[in-house]
C-alpha positions as CSV (number, residue, x, y, z in Angstrom):
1,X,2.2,-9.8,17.5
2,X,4.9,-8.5,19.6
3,X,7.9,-8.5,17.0
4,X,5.0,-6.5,14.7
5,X,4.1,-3.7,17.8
6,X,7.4,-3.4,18.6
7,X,8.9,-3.1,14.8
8,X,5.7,-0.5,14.5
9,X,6.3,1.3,17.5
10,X,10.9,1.5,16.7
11,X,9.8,3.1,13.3
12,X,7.3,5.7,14.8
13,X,9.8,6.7,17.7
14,X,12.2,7.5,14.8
15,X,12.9,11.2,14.2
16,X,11.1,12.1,11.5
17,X,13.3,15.4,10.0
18,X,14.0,13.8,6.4
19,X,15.2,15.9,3.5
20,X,16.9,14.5,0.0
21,X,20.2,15.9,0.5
22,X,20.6,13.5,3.3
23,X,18.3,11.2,5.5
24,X,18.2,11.6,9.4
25,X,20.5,8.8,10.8
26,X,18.2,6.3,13.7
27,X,19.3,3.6,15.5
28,X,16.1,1.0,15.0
29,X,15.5,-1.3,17.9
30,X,15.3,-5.1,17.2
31,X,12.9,-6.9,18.7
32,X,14.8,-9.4,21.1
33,X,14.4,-13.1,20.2
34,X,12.5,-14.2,23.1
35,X,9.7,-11.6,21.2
36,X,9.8,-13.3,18.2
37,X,7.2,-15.6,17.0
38,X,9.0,-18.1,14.4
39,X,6.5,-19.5,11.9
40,X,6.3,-22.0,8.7
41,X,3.5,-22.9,6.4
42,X,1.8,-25.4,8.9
43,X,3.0,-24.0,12.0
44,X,0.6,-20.9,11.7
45,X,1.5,-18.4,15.5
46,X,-1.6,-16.6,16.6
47,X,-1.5,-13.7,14.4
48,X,-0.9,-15.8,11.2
49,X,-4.5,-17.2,11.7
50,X,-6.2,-14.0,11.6
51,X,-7.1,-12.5,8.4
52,X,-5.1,-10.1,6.9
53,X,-7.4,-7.3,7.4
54,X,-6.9,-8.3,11.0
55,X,-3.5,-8.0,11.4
56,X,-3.1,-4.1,11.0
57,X,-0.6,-2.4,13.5
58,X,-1.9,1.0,14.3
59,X,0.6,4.1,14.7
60,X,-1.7,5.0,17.8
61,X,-0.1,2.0,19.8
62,X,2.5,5.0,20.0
63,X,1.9,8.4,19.6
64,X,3.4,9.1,15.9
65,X,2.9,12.4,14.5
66,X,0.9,10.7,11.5
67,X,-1.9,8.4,11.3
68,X,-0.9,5.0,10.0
69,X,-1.4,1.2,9.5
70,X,0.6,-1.5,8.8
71,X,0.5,-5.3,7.6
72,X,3.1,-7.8,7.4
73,X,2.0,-10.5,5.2
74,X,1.3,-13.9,6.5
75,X,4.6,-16.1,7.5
76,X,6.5,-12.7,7.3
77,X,10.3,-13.5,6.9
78,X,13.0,-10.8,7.4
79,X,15.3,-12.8,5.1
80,X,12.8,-12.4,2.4
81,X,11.8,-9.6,0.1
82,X,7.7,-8.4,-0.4
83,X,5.9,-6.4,-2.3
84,X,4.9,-2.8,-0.6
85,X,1.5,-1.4,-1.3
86,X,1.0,2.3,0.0
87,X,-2.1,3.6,0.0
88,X,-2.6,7.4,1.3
89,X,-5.6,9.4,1.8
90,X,-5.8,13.4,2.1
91,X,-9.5,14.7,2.0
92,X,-10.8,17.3,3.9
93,X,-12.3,17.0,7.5
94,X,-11.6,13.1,8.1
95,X,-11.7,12.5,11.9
96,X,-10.7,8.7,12.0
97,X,-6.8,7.8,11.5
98,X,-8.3,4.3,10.4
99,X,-10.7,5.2,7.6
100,X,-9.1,3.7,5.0
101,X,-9.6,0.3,6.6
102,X,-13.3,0.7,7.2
103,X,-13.9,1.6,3.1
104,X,-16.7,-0.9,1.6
105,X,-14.5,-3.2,-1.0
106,X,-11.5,-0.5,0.1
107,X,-8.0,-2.1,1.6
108,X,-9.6,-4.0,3.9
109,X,-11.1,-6.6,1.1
110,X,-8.4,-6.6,-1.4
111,X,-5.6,-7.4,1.2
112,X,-7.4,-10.3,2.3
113,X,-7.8,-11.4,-1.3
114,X,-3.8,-11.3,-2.0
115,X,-3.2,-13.5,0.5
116,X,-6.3,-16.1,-0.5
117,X,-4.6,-15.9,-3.7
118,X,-0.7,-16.3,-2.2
119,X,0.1,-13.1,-3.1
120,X,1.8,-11.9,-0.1
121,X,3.0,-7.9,0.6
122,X,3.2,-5.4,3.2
123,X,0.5,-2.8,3.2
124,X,1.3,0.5,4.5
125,X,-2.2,2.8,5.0
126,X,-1.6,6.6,5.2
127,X,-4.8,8.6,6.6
128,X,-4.8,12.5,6.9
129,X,-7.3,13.7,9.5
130,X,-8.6,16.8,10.7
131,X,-6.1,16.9,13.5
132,X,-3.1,16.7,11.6
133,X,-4.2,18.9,9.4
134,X,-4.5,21.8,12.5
135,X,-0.6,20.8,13.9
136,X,0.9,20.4,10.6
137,X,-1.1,21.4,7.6
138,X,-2.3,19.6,4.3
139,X,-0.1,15.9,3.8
140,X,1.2,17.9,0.8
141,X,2.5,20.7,2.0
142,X,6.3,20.8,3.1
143,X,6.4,19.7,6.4
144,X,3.7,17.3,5.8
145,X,5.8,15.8,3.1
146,X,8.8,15.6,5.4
147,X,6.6,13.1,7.6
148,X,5.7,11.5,5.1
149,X,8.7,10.9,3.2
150,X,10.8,9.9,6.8
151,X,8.0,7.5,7.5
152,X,8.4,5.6,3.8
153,X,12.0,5.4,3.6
154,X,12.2,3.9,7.4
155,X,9.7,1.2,5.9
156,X,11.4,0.5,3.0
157,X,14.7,0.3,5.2
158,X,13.8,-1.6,7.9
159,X,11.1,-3.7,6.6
160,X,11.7,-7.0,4.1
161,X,10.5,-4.9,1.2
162,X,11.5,-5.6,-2.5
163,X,12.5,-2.2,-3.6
164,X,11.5,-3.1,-6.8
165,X,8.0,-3.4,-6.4
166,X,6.8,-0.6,-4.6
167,X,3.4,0.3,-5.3
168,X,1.8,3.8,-4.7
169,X,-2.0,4.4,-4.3
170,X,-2.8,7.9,-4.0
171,X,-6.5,9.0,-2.8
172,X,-8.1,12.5,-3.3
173,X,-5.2,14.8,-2.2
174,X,-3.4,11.8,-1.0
175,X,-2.8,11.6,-4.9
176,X,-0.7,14.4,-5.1
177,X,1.7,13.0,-2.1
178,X,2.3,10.0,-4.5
179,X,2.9,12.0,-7.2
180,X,5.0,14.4,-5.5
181,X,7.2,11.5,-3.9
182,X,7.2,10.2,-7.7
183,X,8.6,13.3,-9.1
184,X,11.4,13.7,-6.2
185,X,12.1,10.0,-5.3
186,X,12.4,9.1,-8.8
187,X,12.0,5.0,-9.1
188,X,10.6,4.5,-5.7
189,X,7.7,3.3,-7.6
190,X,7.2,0.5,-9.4
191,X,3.7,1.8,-10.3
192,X,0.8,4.3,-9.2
193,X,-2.5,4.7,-9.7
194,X,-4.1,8.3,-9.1
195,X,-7.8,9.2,-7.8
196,X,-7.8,12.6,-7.2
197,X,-11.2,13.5,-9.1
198,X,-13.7,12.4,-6.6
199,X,-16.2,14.9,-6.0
200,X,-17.8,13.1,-2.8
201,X,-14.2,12.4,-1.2
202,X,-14.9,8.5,-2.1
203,X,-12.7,6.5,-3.5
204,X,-13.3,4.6,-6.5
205,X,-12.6,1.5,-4.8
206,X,-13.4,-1.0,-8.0
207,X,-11.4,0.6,-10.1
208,X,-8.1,0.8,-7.6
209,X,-8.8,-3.3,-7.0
210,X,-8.9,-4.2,-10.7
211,X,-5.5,-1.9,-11.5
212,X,-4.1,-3.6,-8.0
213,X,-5.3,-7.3,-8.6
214,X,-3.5,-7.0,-12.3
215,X,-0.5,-5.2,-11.1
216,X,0.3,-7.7,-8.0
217,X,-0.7,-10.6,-10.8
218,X,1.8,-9.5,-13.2
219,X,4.5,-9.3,-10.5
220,X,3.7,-13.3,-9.4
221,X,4.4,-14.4,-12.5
C-alpha cells in the first residue's frame, strides 16, 4: 500500500502545465525499497488480498487539482506491461470525486471481474465535480483538458502500462474528453467506447461491461 500512495501521491505533486508542442519535464519520486511490498502468486502482501475494487488510491490522499482513482492490478510488477482502462465522467452538479466507484454494475463490478477472470490492468477513474467545475471550468474546456491530458501521460509514463492497449471510456461530457484526447493524441487509444446520450446523467453501465469484457478478452488471447 505504501509503494501505491506514494506512486499516487509523486504523480499528483507533478506540475500539471502540459501542451503538445512539448510536455512539462518532472522529476517522479521512487518509492524507496524498504516501501516496497515484493509479491508472487502465492505470496499474496496485504493489499493483494483485497478485492480489486478495494484497492483504489484516491487523488484526495494529496490535494491534486482533479478528482481521481487509481488501481494497480493484483501482483503489480514494474517490469511488466498492463492494460490501462480510463474511465472519465463530466455531468453536471456531481459533488463526490468517487462517484464512479459507487455506480451499481459501474467500475467497481467489472474490475473485480477482470481480475476473477486473470485479466489484470490498471484502472484510472476520472470524476468531474461541482467544485472543479467553479476553479477550472467544464473537463473539456482548455484548461480542464490540460489537467487532464498532464495527468494521462504521467500514468502512462511512469506506470507499467502497455501503450498499446489503452482503453478510453468516456461518460456524459466525460465522452467528449476521450474524444477530444483521441483527435489530438492520435493512437493513445487502442479503443473507446462513447456514452454521451444519457438523459438522466446515468451511465449505461451494461452496455460499457459487455464492449469492456469483449475488448479486454480479445486482448488475452
Amino acid at each position: 500500500m505504501q509503494k501505491k500512495i506514494m506512486m499516487a501521491a509523486a504523480l499528483a505533486a507533478l506540475g500539471f502545465s502540459f501542451s503538445f508542442g512539448g510536455m512539462a519535464q518532472a522529476a517522479v519520486s521512487k518509492a524507496p525499497q524498504t516501501a516496497v511490498q515484493k509479491a508472487v502468486p502465492g505470496q499474496d502482501s496485504s493489499e493483494d488480498k483485497k478485492l480489486a475494487s478495494q484497492r483504489f488510491v484516491s487523488s484526495e490522499l494529496i490535494q491534486s487539482k482533479l478528482d481521481y482513482q487509481i488501481c494497480l492490478p493484483r501482483w503489480y510488477d514494474s517490469g511488466k506491461n498492463y492494460p490501462l482502462i480510463i474511465v472519465i465522467n463530466d455531468v453536471n452538479g456531481e459533488t463526490d470525486g468517487k462517484a464512479l466507484l459507487k455506480q451499481p454494475d459501474g467500475v467497481s463490478a467489472w474490475v473485480d471481474e477482470l481480475e476473477r477472470k486473470q485479466q489484470y490492468a490498471i484502472v484510472l477513474t476520472v470524476q468531474s465535480t461541482k467544485d472543479f467545475e467553479a476553479r477550472v471550468g467544464r473537463l473539456s474546456n482548455t484548461e480542464g483538458m490540460n489537467i487532464l491530458r498532464s495527468l494521462l501521460q504521467d500514468v502512462r509514463q511512469n506506470y507499467a502500462v502497455n501503450k498499446n492497449a489503452i482503453y478510453g471510456i468516456g461518460e456524459n461530457r466525460g465522452a467528449w474528453a476521450i474524444q477530444l484526447i483521441s483527435e489530438e493524441l492520435p493512437g493513445y487509444f487502442k479503443a473507446t467506447y462513447l456514452d454521451e446520450k444519457t438523459a438522466d446523467g446515468k451511465a449505461d453501465n451494461k452496455a460499457i461491461h459487455d464492449w469492456l469484457m469483449k475488448e479486454m478478452a480479445a486482448q488475452a488471447k
